[in-house]
C-alpha positions, 0 to 999 in steps of 0.5 A, a space after each residue: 500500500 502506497 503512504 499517500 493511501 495509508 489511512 490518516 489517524 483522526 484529530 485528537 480531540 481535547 477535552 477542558 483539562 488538555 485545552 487549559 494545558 496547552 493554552 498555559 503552555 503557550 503562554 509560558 513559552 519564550 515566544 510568548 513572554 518576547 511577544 507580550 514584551 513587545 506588545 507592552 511597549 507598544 501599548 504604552 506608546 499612547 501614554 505619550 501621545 495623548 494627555 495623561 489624567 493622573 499627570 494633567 487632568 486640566 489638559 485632558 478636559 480641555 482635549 475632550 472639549 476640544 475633540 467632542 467627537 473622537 474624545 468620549 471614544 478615546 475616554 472610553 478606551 482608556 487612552 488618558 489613564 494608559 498605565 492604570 487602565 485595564 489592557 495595560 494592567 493585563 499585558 503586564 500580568 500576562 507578562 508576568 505569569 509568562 515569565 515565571 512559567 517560563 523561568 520555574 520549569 527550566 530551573 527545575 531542568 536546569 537543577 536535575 541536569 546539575 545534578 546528571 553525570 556526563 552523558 556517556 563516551 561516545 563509540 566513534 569520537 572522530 564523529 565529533 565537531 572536533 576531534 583528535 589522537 595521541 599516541 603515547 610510546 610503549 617504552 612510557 610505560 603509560 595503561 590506558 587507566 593511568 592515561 584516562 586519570 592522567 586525563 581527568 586530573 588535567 580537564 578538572 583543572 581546566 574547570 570541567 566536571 568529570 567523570 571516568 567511565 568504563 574503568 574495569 575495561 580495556 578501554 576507559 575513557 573519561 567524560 567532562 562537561 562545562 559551561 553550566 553557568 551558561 544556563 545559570 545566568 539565562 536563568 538570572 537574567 529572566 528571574 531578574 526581568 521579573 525582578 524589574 517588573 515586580 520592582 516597576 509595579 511596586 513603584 508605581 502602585 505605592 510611589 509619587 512624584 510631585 514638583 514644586 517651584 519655591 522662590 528665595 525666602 519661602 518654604 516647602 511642606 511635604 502635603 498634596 496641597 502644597 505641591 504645584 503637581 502631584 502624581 500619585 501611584 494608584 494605590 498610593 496613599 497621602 497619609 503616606 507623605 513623609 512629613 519634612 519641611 525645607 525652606 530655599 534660604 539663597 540660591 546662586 548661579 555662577 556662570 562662566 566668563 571665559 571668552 569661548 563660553 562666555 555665560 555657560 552656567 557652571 554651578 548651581 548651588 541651592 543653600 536649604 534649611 530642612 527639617 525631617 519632622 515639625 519636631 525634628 532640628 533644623 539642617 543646613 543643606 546645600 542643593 545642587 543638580 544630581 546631588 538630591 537631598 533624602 528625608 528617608 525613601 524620598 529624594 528631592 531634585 532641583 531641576 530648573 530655577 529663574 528669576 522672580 521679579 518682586 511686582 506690586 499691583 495697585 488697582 484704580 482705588 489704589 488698594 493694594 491688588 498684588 504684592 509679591 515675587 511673580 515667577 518668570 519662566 527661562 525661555 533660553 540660555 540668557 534667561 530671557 523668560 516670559 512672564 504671566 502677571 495676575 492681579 484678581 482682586 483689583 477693581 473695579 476689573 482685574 487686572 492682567 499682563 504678559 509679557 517678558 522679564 530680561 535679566 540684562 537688557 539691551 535696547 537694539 538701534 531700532 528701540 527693541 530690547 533684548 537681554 545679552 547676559 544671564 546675570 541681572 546686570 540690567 533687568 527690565 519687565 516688557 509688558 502688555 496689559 490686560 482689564 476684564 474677566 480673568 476667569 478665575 472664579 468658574 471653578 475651571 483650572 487655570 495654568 498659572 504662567 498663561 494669560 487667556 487674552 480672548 475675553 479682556 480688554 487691552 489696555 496698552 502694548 506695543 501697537 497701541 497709542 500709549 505703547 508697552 509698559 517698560 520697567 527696569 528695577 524700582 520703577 512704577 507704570 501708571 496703566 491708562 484709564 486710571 485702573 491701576 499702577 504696576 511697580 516692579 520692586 526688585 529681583 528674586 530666584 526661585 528653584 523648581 524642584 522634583 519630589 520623588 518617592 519611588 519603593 520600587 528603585 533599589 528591587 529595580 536597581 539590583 534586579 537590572 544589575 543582576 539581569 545584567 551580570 546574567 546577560 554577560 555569563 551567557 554571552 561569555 561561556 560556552 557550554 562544552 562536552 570532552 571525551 577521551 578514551 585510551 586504549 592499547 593499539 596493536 603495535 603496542 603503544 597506547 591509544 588516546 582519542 578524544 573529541 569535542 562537542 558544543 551546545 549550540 554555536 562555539 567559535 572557540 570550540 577549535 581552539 579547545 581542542 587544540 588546547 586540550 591536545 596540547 595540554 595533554 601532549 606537553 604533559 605527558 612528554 614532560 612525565 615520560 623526562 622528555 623521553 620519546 616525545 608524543 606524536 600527535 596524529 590524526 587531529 584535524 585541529 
C-alpha cells in the first residue's frame, strides 16, 4: 500500500483539562513572554501621545472639549489613564505569569541536569565537531587507566566536571562537561526581568512624584496641597507623605566668563534649611543638580530655577491688588523668560499682563530690547496689559504662567497709542484709564524642584544589575562536552582519542581542542623526562 493511501489517524480531540494545558503552555513559552514584551511597549506608546489624567487632568478636559467627537471614544478606551487602565494592567500580568512559567520549569531542568553525570563516551569520537589522537610510546610505560586519570586530573583543572567511565575495561575513557553557568545566568537574567517588573509595579502602585517651584525666602511642606503637581501611584496613599519641611534660604548661579563660553552656567548651588519632622532640628543643606537631598525613601531634585521679579499691583482705588515675587519662566540660555502677571482682586476689573522679564537688557538701534547676559546686570519687565474677566472664579483650572487674552480688554502694548509698559528695577507704570499702577520692586530666584518617592528603585536597581551580570555569563561561556578514551593499539603503544562537542554555536570550540591536545601532549612528554616525545596524529585541529 502506497503512504499517500495509508489511512490518516483522526484529530485528537481535547477535552477542558488538555485545552487549559496547552493554552498555559503557550503562554509560558519564550515566544510568548518576547511577544507580550513587545506588545507592552507598544501599548504604552499612547501614554505619550495623548494627555495623561493622573499627570494633567486640566489638559485632558480641555482635549475632550476640544475633540467632542473622537474624545468620549478615546475616554472610553482608556487612552488618558494608559498605565492604570485595564489592557495595560493585563499585558503586564500576562507578562508576568509568562515569565515565571517560563523561568520555574527550566530551573527545575536546569537543577536535575546539575545534578546528571556526563552523558556517556561516545563509540566513534572522530564523529565529533572536533576531534583528535595521541599516541603515547610503549617504552612510557603509560595503561590506558593511568592515561584516562592522567586525563581527568588535567580537564578538572581546566574547570570541567568529570567523570571516568568504563574503568574495569580495556578501554576507559573519561567524560567532562562545562559551561553550566551558561544556563545559570539565562536563568538570572529572566528571574531578574521579573525582578524589574515586580520592582516597576511596586513603584508605581505605592510611589509619587510631585514638583514644586519655591522662590528665595519661602518654604516647602511635604502635603498634596502644597505641591504645584502631584502624581500619585494608584494605590498610593497621602497619609503616606513623609512629613519634612525645607525652606530655599539663597540660591546662586555662577556662570562662566571665559571668552569661548562666555555665560555657560557652571554651578548651581541651592543653600536649604530642612527639617525631617515639625519636631525634628533644623539642617543646613546645600542643593545642587544630581546631588538630591533624602528625608528617608524620598529624594528631592532641583531641576530648573529663574528669576522672580518682586511686582506690586495697585488697582484704580489704589488698594493694594498684588504684592509679591511673580515667577518668570527661562525661555533660553540668557534667561530671557516670559512672564504671566495676575492681579484678581483689583477693581473695579482685574487686572492682567504678559509679557517678558530680561535679566540684562539691551535696547537694539531700532528701540527693541533684548537681554545679552544671564546675570541681572540690567533687568527690565516688557509688558502688555490686560482689564476684564480673568476667569478665575468658574471653578475651571487655570495654568498659572498663561494669560487667556480672548475675553479682556487691552489696555496698552506695543501697537497701541500709549505703547508697552517698560520697567527696569524700582520703577512704577501708571496703566491708562486710571485702573491701576504696576511697580516692579526688585529681583528674586526661585528653584523648581522634583519630589520623588519611588519603593520600587533599589528591587529595580539590583534586579537590572543582576539581569545584567546574567546577560554577560551567557554571552561569555560556552557550554562544552570532552571525551577521551585510551586504549592499547596493536603495535603496542597506547591509544588516546578524544573529541569535542558544543551546545549550540562555539567559535572557540577549535581552539579547545587544540588546547586540550596540547595540554595533554606537553604533559605527558614532560612525565615520560622528555623521553620519546608524543606524536600527535590524526587531529584535524
Amino acid at each position: 500500500m502506497s503512504p499517500s493511501s495509508q489511512t490518516q489517524p483522526p484529530p485528537v480531540s481535547l477535552n477542558a483539562m488538555g485545552m487549559l494545558r496547552w493554552a498555559w503552555r503557550q503562554l509560558t513559552s519564550m515566544r510568548t513572554a518576547v511577544q507580550l514584551l513587545l506588545l507592552l511597549a507598544v501599548a504604552a506608546v499612547p501614554g505619550s501621545l495623548f494627555p495623561q489624567r493622573p499627570a494633567n487632568p486640566a489638559v485632558v478636559t480641555q482635549y475632550l472639549e476640544d475633540n467632542p467627537g473622537v474624545g468620549p471614544w478615546m475616554d472610553r478606551f482608556q487612552l488618558f489613564d494608559v498605565y492604570s487602565s485595564v489592557w495595560f494592567s493585563a499585558i503586564y500580568l500576562l507578562l508576568f505569569i509568562s515569565l515565571i512559567g517560563c523561568v520555574i520549569p527550566r530551573a527545575g531542568v536546569y537543577w536535575k541536569h546539575m545534578r546528571s553525570r556526563p552523558p556517556r563516551t561516545p563509540r566513534r569520537l572522530s564523529r565529533m565537531p572536533e576531534h583528535g589522537t595521541l599516541f603515547l610510546p610503549a617504552q612510557a610505560a603509560m595503561t590506558p587507566a593511568s592515561a584516562v586519570a592522567d586525563t581527568s586530573a588535567l580537564l578538572r583543572r581546566r574547570g570541567y566536571r568529570v567523570q571516568v567511565q568504563d574503568e574495569d575495561t580495556d578501554t576507559p575513557s573519561v567524560a567532562a562537561e562545562r559551561g553550566y553557568l551558561k544556563e545559570a545566568g539565562n536563568l538570572l537574567f529572566h528571574v531578574s526581568l521579573i525582578g524589574v517588573l515586580i520592582s516597576v509595579a511596586v513603584g508605581g502602585l505605592f510611589g509619587y512624584r510631585g514638583q514644586k517651584l519655591i522662590i528665595e525666602g519661602e518654604g516647602f511642606t511635604n502635603t498634596e496641597i502644597s505641591y504645584d503637581f502631584f502624581f500619585p501611584g494608584t494605590n498610593f496613599d497621602t497619609d503616606w507623605l513623609a512629613p519634612f519641611s525645607l525652606t530655599l534660604d539663597d540660591f546662586d548661579v555662577t556662570f562662566d566668563r571665559s571668552e569661548t563660553n562666555y555665560g555657560n552656567p557652571v554651578d548651581f548651588t541651592a543653600s536649604m534649611t530642612t527639617r525631617e519632622n515639625p519636631e525634628a532640628q533644623p539642617r543646613n543643606e546645600t542643593l545642587r543638580v544630581n546631588e538630591p537631598i533624602g528625608f528617608g525613601g524620598t529624594n528631592v531634585y532641583l531641576i530648573g530655577n529663574g528669576y522672580a521679579p518682586v511686582i506690586t499691583v495697585r488697582d484704580g482705588d489704589g488698594n493694594i491688588a498684588l504684592q509679591g515675587p511673580v515667577p518668570a519662566l527661562p525661555q533660553d540660555p540668557t534667561y530671557n523668560s516670559s512672564i504671566v502677571i495676575k492681579a484678581p482682586d483689583a477693581q473695579p476689573d482685574q487686572l492682567g499682563f504678559v509679557g517678558f522679564f530680561l535679566p540684562t537688557a539691551v535696547v537694539d538701534e531700532n528701540g527693541v530690547a533684548f537681554g545679552s547676559d544671564p546675570d541681572p546686570f540690567n533687568p527690565q519687565l516688557n509688558l502688555n496689559s490686560y482689564y476684564g474677566d480673568l476667569g478665575l472664579d468658574d471653578g475651571i483650572p487655570v495654568n498659572v504662567y498663561q494669560l487667556d487674552t480672548t475675553a479682556l480688554t487691552q489696555l496698552n502694548g506695543r501697537n497701541t497709542p500709549d505703547g508697552g509698559i517698560v520697567l527696569g528695577a524700582y520703577q512704577t507704570y501708571d496703566v491708562p484709564d486710571g485702573r491701576g499702577s504696576i511697580t516692579f520692586d526688585g529681583l528674586k530666584r526661585y528653584v523648581a524642584l522634583d519630589i520623588v518617592y519611588d519603593p520600587g528603585k533599589t528591587g529595580a536597581l539590583i534586579s537590572t544589575s543582576l539581569a545584567l551580570t546574567g546577560l554577560v555569563l551567557t554571552l561569555s561561556i560556552s557550554r562544552r562536552r570532552v571525551w577521551v578514551r585510551a586504549s592499547t593499539h596493536d603495535d603496542g603503544r597506547t591509544l588516546i582519542e578524544y573529541g569535542l562537542l558544543a551546545r549550540g554555536k562555539d567559535h572557540g570550540l577549535a581552539k579547545e581542542a587544540l588546547s586540550i591536545g596540547s595540554a595533554l601532549s606537553t604533559y605527558w612528554a614532560s612525565k615520560i623526562h622528555h623521553t620519546n616525545q608524543p606524536q600527535q596524529e590524526g587531529s584535524n585541529q
